[in-house]
VMD Tcl script that draws the C-alpha trace (Angstrom):
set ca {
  {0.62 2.52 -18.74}
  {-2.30 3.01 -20.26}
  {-5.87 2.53 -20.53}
  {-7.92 0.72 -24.13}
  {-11.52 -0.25 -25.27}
  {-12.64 -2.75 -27.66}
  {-16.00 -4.24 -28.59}
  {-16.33 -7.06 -26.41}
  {-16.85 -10.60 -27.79}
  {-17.79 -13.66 -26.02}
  {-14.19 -15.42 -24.92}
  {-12.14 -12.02 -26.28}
  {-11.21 -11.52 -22.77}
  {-12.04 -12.27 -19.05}
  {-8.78 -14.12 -18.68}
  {-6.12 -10.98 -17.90}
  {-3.66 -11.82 -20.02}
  {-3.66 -10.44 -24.11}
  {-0.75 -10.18 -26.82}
  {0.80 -6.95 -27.84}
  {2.70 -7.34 -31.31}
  {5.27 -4.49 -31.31}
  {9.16 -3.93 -32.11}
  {10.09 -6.63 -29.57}
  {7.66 -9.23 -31.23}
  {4.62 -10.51 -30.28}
  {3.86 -10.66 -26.54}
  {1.83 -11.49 -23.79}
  {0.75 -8.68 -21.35}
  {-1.32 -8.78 -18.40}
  {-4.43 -6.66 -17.88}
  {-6.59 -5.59 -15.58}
  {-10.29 -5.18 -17.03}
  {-12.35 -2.38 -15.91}
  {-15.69 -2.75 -17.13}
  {-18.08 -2.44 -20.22}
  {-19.62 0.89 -20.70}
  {-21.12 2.46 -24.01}
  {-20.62 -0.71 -25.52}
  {-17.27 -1.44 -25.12}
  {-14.99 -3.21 -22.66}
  {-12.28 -1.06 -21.10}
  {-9.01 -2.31 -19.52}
  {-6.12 -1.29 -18.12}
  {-2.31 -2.46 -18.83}
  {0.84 -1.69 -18.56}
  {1.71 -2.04 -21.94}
  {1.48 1.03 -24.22}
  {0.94 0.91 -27.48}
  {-1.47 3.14 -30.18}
  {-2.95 -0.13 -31.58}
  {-2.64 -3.69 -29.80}
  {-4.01 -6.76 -31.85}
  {-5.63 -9.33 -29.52}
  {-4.74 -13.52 -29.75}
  {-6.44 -15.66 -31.22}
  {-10.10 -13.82 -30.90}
  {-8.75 -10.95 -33.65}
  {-10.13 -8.38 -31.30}
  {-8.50 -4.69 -31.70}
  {-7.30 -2.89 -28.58}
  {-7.33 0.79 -28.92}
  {-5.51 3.31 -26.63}
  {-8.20 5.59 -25.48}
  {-7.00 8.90 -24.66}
  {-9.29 9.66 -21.65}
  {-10.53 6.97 -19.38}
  {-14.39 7.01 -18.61}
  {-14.97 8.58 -15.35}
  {-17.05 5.82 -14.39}
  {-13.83 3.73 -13.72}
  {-11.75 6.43 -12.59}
  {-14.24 6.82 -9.89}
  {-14.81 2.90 -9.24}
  {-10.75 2.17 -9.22}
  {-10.25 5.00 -6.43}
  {-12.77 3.36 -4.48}
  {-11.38 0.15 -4.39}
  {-7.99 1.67 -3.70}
  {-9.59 3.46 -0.77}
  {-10.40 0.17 0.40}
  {-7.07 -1.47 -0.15}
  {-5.78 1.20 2.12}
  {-8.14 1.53 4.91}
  {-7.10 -2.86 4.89}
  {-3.35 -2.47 5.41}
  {-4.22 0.50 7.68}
  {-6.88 -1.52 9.83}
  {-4.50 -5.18 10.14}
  {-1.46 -2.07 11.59}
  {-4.25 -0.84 13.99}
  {-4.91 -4.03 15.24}
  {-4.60 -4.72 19.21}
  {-1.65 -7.34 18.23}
  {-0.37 -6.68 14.90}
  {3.49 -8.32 14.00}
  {3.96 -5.77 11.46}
  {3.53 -2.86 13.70}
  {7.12 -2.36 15.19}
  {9.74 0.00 14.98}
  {13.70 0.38 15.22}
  {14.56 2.42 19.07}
  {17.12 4.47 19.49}
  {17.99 2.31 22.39}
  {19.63 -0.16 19.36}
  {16.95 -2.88 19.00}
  {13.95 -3.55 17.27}
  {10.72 -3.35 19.37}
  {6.84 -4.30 18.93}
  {4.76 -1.43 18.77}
  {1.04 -2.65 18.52}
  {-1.69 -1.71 20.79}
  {-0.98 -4.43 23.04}
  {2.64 -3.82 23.09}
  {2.64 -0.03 24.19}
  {-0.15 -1.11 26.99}
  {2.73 -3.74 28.02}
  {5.07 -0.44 28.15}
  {2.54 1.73 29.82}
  {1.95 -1.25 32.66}
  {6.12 -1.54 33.26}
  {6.10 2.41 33.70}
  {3.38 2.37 36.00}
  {4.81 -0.45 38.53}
  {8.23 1.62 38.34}
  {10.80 -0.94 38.74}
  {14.78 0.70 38.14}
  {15.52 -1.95 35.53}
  {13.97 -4.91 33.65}
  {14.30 -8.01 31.79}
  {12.66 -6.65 28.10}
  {12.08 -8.92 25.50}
  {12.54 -7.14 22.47}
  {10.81 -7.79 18.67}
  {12.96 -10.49 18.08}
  {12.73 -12.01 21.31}
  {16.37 -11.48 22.39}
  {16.01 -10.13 26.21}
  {17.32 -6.31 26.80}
  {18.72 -5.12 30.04}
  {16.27 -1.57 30.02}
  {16.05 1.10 32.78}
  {12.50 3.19 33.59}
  {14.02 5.88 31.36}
  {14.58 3.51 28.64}
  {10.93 2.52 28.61}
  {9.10 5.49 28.63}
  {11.68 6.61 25.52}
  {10.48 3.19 23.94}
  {6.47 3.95 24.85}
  {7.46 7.94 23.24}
  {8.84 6.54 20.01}
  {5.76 3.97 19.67}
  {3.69 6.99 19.83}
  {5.69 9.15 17.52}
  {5.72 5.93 15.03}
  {1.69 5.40 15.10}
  {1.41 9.27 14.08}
  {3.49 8.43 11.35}
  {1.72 5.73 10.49}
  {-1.56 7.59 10.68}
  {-0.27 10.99 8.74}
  {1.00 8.34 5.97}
  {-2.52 7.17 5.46}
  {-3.76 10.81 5.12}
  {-1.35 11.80 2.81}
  {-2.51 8.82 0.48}
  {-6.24 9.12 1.23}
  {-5.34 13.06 -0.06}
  {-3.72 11.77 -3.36}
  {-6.17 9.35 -4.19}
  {-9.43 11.69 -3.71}
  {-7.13 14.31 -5.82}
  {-6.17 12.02 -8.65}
  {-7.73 12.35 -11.85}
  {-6.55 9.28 -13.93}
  {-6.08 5.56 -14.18}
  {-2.26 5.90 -14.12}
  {-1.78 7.97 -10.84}
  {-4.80 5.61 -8.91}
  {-3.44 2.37 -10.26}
  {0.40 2.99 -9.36}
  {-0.05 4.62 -5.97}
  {1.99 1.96 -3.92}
  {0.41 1.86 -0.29}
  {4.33 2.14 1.87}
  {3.72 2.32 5.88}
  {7.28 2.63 6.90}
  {8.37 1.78 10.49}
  {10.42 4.35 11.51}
  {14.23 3.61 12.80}
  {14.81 5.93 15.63}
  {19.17 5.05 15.13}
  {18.88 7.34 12.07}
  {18.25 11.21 12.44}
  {16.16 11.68 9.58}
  {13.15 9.57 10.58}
  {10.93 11.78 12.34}
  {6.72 12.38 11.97}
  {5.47 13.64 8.67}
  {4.03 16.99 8.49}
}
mol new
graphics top color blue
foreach p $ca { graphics top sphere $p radius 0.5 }
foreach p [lrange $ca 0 end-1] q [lrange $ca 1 end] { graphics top cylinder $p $q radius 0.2 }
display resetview
């Protein structure tokens, strides 16, 4: 992983792919550009290499050993915004992606909507019900069963929500391309049948 400049030229890039010649041959590698700034163009790969020659423009890519703070600053934005997107479609009133794994034995939805359903069932305090679960196979549930269900959608959205901090906290603390550019955004669902899922400090 690393980060290169080169004096741009009209066609020399734009199209995210360029060709690293190494001890593996010549290759193609996909790039991500970054922007021009003191007269250069700056992009970032995954290859890593002191020196890649560019195809067929004869353009040099060189490693640069600090990235421009300019980009460092831009990138973390836009990952701040990829974040606050995956967190905002799991906050949403219905959201299929928001469920979780009860300790009753069966996957169940926990969006907005869905833990309203919960509180509603609770509130008209029948002994037992007919509860369809996330995969639409009907449960045989008691009143205790639900209001476990309703705690573990709670414990699971505080999960969810101490997750996001924890990233928003490594991205405003990250100081180069590498650590902003491979942050992978994970919102795990917790499983209540295993012990070890439980909210993150």
């Amino acid at each position: 992983m690393a980060v290169y400049s080169f004096i741009p030229t009209e066609g020399a890039y734009g199209h995210g792919i360029a060709t690293i010649d190494n001890d593996k041959g010549i290759q193609n590698f996909e790039y991500t550009e970054l922007g021009e700034y003191n007269g250069k163009q700056y992009i970032y790969t995954s290859a890593d290499s002191d020196h890649i020659p560019s195809q067929p423009d004869d353009i040099s890519f060189k490693k640069v050993t600090k990235c421009p703070t300019v980009f460092i600053d831009e990138w973390r934005t836009k990952r701040k915004a990829e974040l606050d997107s995956i967190f905002d479609n799991l906050s949403q009133y219905k959201c299929k992606d928001m469920y979780l794994t009860s300790s009753l034995g069966f996957k169940i939805n926990a969006d907005i909507s869905s833990q309203k359903n919960l509180e509603v069932l609770i509130r008209i305090g029948h002994p037992t019900y007919k509860f369809k679960d996330y995969n639409n196979n009907y449960q045989s549930v008691t009143l205790e069963n639900l209001n476990t269900m309703l705690t573990e959608c709670a414990i699971n959205s505080a999960n969810l929500y101490s997750t996001r901090f924890n990233y928003c906290d490594v991205l405003k603390a990250s100081d180069s391309m590498d650590e902003i550019m491979q942050l992978k955004f994970d919102f795990k669902m917790l499983d209540f049948t295993k012990a070890t899922d439980e909210v993150s400090a």
